[in-house]
C-alpha positions as CSV (number, residue, x, y, z in Angstrom):
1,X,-10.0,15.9,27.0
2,X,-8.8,16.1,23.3
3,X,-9.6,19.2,21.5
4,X,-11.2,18.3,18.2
5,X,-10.6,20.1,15.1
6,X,-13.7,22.0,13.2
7,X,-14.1,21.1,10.0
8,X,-14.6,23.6,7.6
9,X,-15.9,23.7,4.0
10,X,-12.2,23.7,2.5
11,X,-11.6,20.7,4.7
12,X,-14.7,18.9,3.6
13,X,-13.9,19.9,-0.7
14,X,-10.8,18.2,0.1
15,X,-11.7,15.1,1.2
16,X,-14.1,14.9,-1.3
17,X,-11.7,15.5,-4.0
18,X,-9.5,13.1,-2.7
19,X,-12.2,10.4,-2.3
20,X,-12.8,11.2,-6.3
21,X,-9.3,11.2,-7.2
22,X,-8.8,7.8,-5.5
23,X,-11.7,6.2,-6.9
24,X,-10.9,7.1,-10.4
25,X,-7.4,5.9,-10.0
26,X,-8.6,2.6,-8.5
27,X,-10.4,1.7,-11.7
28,X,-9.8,0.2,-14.9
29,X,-12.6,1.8,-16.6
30,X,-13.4,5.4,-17.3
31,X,-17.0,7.0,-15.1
32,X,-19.3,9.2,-15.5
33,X,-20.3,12.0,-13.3
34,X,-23.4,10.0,-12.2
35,X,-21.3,7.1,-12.1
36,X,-18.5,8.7,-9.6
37,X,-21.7,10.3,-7.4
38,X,-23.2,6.8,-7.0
39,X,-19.9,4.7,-6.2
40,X,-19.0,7.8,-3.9
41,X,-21.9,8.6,-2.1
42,X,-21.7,12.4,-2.6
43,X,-24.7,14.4,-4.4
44,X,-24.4,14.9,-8.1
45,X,-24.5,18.6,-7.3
46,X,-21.4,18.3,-5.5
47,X,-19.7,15.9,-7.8
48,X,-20.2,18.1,-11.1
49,X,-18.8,21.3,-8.7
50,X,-15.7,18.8,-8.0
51,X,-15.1,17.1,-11.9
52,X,-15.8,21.0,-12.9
53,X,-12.4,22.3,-10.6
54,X,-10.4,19.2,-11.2
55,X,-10.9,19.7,-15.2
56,X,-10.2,23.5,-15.0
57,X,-7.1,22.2,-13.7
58,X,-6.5,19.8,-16.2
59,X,-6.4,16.8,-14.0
60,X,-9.0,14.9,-15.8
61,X,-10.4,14.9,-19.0
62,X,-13.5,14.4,-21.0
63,X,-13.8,11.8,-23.5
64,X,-16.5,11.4,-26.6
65,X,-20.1,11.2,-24.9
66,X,-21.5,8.1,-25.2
67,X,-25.8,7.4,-25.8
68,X,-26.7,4.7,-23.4
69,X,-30.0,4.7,-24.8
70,X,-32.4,5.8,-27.7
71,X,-34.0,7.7,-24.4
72,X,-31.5,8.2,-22.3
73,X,-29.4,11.4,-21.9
74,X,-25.4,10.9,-23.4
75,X,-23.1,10.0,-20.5
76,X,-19.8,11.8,-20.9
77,X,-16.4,9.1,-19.3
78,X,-13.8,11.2,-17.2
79,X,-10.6,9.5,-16.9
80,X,-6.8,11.1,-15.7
81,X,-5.3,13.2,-17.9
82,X,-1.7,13.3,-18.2
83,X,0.8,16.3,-18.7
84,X,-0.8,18.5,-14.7
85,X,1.0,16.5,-11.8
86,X,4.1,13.9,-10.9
87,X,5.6,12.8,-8.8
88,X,9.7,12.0,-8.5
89,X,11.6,8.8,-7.3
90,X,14.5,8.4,-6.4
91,X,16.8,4.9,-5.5
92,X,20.1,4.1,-4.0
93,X,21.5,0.6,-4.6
94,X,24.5,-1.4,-4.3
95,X,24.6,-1.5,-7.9
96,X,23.6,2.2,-9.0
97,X,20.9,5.1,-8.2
98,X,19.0,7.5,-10.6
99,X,15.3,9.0,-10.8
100,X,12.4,8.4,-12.5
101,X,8.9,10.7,-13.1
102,X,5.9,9.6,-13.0
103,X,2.9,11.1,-14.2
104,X,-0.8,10.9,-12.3
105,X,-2.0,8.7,-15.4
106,X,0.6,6.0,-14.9
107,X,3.4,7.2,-17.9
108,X,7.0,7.4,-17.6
109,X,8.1,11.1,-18.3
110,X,11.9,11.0,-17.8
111,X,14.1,8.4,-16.0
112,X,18.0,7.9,-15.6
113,X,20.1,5.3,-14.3
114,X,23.6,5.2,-13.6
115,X,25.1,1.8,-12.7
116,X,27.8,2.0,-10.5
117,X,29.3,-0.4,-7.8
118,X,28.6,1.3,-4.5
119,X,29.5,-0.8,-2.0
120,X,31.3,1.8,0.6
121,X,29.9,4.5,-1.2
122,X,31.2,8.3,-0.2
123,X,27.4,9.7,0.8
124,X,28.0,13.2,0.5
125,X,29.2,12.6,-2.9
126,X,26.6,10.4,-4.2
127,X,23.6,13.1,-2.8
128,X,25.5,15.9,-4.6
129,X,25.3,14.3,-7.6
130,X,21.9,13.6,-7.5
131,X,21.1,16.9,-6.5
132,X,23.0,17.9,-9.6
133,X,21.0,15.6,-11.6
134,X,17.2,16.9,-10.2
135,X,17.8,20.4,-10.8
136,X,17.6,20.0,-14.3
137,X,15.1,17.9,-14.3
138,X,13.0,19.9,-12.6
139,X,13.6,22.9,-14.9
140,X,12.7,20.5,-17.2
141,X,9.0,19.5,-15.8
142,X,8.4,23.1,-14.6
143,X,9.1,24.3,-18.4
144,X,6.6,21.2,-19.4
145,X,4.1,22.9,-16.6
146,X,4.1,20.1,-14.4
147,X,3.4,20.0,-10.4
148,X,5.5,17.8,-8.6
149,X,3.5,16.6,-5.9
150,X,6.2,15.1,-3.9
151,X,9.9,13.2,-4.3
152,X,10.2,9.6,-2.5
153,X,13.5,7.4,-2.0
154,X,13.9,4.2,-1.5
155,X,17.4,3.0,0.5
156,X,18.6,-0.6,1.2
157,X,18.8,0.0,5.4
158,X,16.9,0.6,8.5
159,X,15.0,4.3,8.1
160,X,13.5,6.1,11.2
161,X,9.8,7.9,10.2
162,X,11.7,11.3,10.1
163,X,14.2,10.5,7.9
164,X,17.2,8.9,9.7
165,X,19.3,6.4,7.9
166,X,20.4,4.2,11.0
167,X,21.8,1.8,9.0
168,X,22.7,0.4,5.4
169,X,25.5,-1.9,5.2
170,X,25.8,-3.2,1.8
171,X,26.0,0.6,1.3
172,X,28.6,1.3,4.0
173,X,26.6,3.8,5.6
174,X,25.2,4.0,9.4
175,X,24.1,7.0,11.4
176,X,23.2,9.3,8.6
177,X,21.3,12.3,9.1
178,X,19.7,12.4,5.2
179,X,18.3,16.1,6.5
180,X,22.1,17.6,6.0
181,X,21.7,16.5,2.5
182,X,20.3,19.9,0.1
183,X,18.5,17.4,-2.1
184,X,16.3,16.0,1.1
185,X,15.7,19.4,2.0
186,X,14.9,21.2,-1.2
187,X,12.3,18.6,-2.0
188,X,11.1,17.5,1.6
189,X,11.4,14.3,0.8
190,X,10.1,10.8,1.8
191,X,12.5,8.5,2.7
192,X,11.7,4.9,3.3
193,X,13.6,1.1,3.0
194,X,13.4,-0.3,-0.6
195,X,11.2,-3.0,0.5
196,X,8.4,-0.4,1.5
197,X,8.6,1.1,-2.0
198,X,8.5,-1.7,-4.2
199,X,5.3,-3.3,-1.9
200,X,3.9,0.1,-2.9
201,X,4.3,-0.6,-7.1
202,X,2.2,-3.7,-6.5
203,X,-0.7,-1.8,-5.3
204,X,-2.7,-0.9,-9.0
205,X,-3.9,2.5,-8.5
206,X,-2.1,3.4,-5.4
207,X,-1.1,7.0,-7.2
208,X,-1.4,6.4,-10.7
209,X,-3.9,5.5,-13.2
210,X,-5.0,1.4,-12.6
211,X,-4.4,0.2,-16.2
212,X,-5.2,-3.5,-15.2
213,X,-6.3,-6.2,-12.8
214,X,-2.9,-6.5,-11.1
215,X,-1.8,-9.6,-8.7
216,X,-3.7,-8.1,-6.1
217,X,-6.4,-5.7,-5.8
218,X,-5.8,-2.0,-4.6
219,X,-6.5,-2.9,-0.9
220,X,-4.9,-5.7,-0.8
221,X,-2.6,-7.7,2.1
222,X,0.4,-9.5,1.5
223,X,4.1,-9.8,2.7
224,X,6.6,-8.6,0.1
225,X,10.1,-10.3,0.1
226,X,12.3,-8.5,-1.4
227,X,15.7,-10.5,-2.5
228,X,18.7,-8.7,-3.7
229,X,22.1,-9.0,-1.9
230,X,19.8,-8.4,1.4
231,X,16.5,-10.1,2.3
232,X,13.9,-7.6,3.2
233,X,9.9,-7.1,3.5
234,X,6.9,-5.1,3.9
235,X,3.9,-5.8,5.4
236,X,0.9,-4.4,3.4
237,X,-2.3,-4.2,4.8
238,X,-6.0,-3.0,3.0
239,X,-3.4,-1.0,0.4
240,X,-1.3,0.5,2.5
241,X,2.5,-0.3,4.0
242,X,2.5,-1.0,7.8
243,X,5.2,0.6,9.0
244,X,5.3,-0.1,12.8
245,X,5.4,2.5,16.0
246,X,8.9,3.5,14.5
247,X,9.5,2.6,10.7
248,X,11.2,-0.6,11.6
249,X,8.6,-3.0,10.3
250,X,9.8,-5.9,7.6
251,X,13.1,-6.7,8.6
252,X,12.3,-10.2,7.9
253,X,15.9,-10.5,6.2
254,X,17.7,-10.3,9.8
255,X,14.9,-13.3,11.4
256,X,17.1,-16.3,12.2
257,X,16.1,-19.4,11.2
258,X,19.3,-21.6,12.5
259,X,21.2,-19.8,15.9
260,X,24.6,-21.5,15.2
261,X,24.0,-20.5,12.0
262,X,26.5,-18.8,9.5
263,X,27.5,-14.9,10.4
264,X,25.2,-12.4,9.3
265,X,26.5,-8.8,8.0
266,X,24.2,-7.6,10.4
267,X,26.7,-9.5,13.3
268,X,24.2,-11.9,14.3
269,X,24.3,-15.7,13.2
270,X,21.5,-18.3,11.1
271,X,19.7,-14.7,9.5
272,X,18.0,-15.8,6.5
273,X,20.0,-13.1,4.2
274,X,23.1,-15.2,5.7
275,X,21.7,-18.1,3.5
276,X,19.4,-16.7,0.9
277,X,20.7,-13.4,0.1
278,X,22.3,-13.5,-3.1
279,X,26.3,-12.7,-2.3
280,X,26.0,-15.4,0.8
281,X,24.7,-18.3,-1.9
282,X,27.8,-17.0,-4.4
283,X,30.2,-16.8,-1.6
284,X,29.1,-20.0,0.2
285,X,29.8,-22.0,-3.4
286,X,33.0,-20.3,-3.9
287,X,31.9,-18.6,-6.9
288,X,33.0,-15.5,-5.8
289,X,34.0,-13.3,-2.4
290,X,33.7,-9.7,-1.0
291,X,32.4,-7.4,-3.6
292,X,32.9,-9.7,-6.3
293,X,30.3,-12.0,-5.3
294,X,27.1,-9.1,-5.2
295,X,27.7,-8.8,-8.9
296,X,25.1,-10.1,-11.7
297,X,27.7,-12.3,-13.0
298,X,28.3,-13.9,-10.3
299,X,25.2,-14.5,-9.5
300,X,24.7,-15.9,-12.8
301,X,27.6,-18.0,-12.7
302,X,26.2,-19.3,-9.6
303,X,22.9,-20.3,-11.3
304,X,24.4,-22.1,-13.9
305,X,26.1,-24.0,-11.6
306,X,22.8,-24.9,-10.1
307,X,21.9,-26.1,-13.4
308,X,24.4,-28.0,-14.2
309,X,24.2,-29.9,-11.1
310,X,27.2,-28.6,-9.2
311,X,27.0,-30.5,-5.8
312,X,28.1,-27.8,-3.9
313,X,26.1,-24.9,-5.5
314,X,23.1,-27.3,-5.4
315,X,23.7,-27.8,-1.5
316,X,23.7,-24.2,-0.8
317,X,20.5,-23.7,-3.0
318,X,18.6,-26.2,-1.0
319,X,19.7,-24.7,2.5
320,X,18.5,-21.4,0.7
321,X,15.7,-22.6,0.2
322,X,15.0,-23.9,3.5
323,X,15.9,-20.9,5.3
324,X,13.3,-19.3,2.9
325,X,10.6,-21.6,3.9
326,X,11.3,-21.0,7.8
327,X,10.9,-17.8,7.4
328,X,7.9,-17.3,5.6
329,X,6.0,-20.1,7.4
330,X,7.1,-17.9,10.7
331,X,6.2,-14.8,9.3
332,X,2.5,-16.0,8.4
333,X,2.0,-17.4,11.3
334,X,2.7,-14.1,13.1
335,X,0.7,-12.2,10.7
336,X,-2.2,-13.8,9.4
337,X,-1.2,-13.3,5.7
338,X,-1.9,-15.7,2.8
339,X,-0.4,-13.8,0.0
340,X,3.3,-13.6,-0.4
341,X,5.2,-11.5,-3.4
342,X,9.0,-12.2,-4.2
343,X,10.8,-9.5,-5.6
344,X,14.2,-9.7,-7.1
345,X,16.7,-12.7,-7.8
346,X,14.5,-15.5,-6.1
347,X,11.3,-14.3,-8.0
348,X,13.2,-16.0,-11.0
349,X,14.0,-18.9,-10.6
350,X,11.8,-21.8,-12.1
351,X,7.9,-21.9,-11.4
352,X,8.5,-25.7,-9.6
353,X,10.8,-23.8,-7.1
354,X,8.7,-21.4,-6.1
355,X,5.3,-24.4,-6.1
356,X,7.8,-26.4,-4.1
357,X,8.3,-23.4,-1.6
358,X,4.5,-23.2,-1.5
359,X,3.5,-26.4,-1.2
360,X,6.3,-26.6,2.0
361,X,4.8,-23.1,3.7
362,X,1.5,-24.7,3.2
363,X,2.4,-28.0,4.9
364,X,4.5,-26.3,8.0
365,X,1.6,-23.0,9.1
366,X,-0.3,-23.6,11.8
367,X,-3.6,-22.2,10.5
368,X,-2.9,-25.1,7.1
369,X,-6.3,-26.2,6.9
370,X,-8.1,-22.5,6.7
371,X,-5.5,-20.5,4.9
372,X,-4.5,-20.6,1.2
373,X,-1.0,-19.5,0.9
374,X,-0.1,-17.8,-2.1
375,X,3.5,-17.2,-3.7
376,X,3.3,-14.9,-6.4
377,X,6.1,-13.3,-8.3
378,X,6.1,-9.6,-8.4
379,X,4.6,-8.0,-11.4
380,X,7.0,-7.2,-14.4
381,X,8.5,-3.7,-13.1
382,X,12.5,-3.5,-13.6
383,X,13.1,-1.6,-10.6
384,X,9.9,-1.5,-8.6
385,X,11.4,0.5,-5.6
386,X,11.9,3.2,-7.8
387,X,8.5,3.4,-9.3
388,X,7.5,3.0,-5.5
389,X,8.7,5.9,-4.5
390,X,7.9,7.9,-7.1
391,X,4.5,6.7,-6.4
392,X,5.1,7.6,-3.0
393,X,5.8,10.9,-4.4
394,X,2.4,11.3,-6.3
395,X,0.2,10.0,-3.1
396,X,0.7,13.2,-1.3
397,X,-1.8,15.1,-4.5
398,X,-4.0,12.5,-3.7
399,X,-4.4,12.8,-0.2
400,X,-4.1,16.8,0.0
401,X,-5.7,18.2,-3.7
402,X,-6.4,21.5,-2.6
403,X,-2.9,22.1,-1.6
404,X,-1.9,22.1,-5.1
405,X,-5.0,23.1,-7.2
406,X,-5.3,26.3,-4.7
């Protein structure tokens, strides 16, 4: 029989905090202490002892009281205030890496990007630098007074739960043990695939500030595609990533949607990155080859060519396309989703493509005459993986207050 843990009253101040935290972050418009008690549930004894710590700490603020009535008491609206906590991402691509901060009420406080062709990138060299780069910057936010609740990175390849990079090999890399690295260790930090992270930005208040409705709701449940030079995805569940028994979950990219298909990087044939990923629709319309053919202007070459109505470049669009729409029909049948979000290069291309790809989803999933699939572009973020996992970052102050605020 399972021995189950006494709760004590830290225990309980912490979850309550947290449930606070989370609701304020959730919403789009400022509450009162009354307000927070009754969409909480806790006494408004223990909510003025909780909104009293979590402004000592500067967490949240005050704003001007406001007089509901000619009768009624003024109600004073709390919201986040900015300037206590962030929290750090990091991101590793094939065309760059850098950081950005993130504060708890949603605002960018530093960011740096350094584009760079890493295709067969040395790791040991590219960690060191980015070590390099974070210990200044964390001078930098502990001279500004700020807590850094946590550091997240997002990596184009297959990650284990504990931090094993098995593979990532438009990077080069397999069999990495990211715990040798200093800059893993100094920060303890959460690494994750890039598909995880950026299904993380979509979720408005997930660790920062909600500032508006979003495309979905904070507990929302959708697939996110993510299309670059690979094809991956994320399953997303009542707000949060499902990751599987192992960390595995998403490789949608690597589903094969034609077994005589062409070669996959990944060594197997017909995978819908084989067709849809970005270098395989340059390469397969002779635009470009090898590392040539993963750059932006190649890419944009290729779309021009598109149209123009090249007859080649058109032919490998459609069977793009196609490949697309297996998957996804297969993928909603397996998990009961209606809401997909497209990240990357095929979240711009024209809104009839996309309504097309909908419409042919719709037509081909098995449940067609009860679900409403959805195709939504992702929201407006440049690099949403990296804002993912700096919100990644932030989540662990919002699940564990007191192990900051003391």
């Amino acid at each position: 029989m399972a021995v189950l843990k006494r709760i004590n009253q830290d225990d309980l101040r912490n979850h309550n905090l947290s449930v606070v935290l989370d609701t304020m972050l959730r919403s789009t418009s400022a509450f009162s202490r009354a307000d927070l008690a009754k969409e909480t549930g806790l006494t408004k004894a223990t909510m003025s002892l909780l909104i009293s710590m979590l402004l000592s700490h500067r967490i949240v603020k005050e704003g001007a009281p406001l007089v509901q009535s000619v009768y009624g008491r003024p109600s004073t609206p709390l919201s986040i205030a900015g300037g206590s906590v962030c929290g750090i991402g990091i991101q590793i691509n094939t065309d760059g890496y850098g950081y950005v901060v993130l504060d708890l009420d949603g605002s960018v406080v530093a960011e740096r990007w350094i584009a760079r062709d890493l295709h067969d990138a040395d790791a040991d060299a590219l960690f060191n630098e980015l070590d390099a780069m974070l210990v200044e910057q964390e001078k930098t936010l502990r001279a500004q007074s700020y807590m850094i609740a946590g550091v997240g990175l997002a990596l184009p390849g297959l990650v284990t739960e504990d931090g094993h990079l098995l593979m990532a090999r438009n990077l080069g890399w397999e069999d990495l043990d990211l715990s040798r690295f200093d800059l893993i260790r100094r920060f303890d930090v959460v690494v994750a695939n890039e598909s995880n992270m950026a299904a993380v930005a979509q979720l408005p208040g997930y660790a920062t500030q909600r500032t508006d409705e979003g495309i979905v709701g904070p507990n929302g449940s959708f697939l996110y595609v993510s299309t670059d030079i690979g094809i991956g995805g994320a399953i997303v569940r009542g707000g949060r990533v499902v990751t599987g028994d192992h960390g595995y979950a998403g490789e949608i990219g690597h589903l094969s949607v034609q077994m005589d298909g062409p070669v996959c990087r990944c060594g197997r044939r017909g995978c819908v990155e084989a067709y849809a990923g970005r270098r395989s629709m340059v390469e397969a319309a002779g635009v470009a080859e090898g590392n040539a053919a993963a750059s932006q202007a190649a890419l944009d070459e290729f779309g021009r060519r598109v149209r123009e109505g090249d007859p080649v470049a058109m032919a490998v669009f459609a069977d793009a396309g196609h490949a697309m729409t297996s998957m996804l029909t297969s993928v909603i049948n397996l998990s009961d989703l209606d809401t997909v979000i497209i990240g990357g290069s095929w979240a711009r291309v024209p809104a009839d493509v996309l309504e097309r790809m909908a419409a042919r989803v719709q037509a081909r999933i098995l449940a067609r005459g009860t679900l409403n699939v959805r195709l939504l572009r992702a929201s407006g973020i440049s690099r949403p993986a990296l804002f993912g996992a700096a919100q990644t970052g932030l989540r662990n102050f919002i699940d564990d207050p007191l192990r900051y605020l003391g």
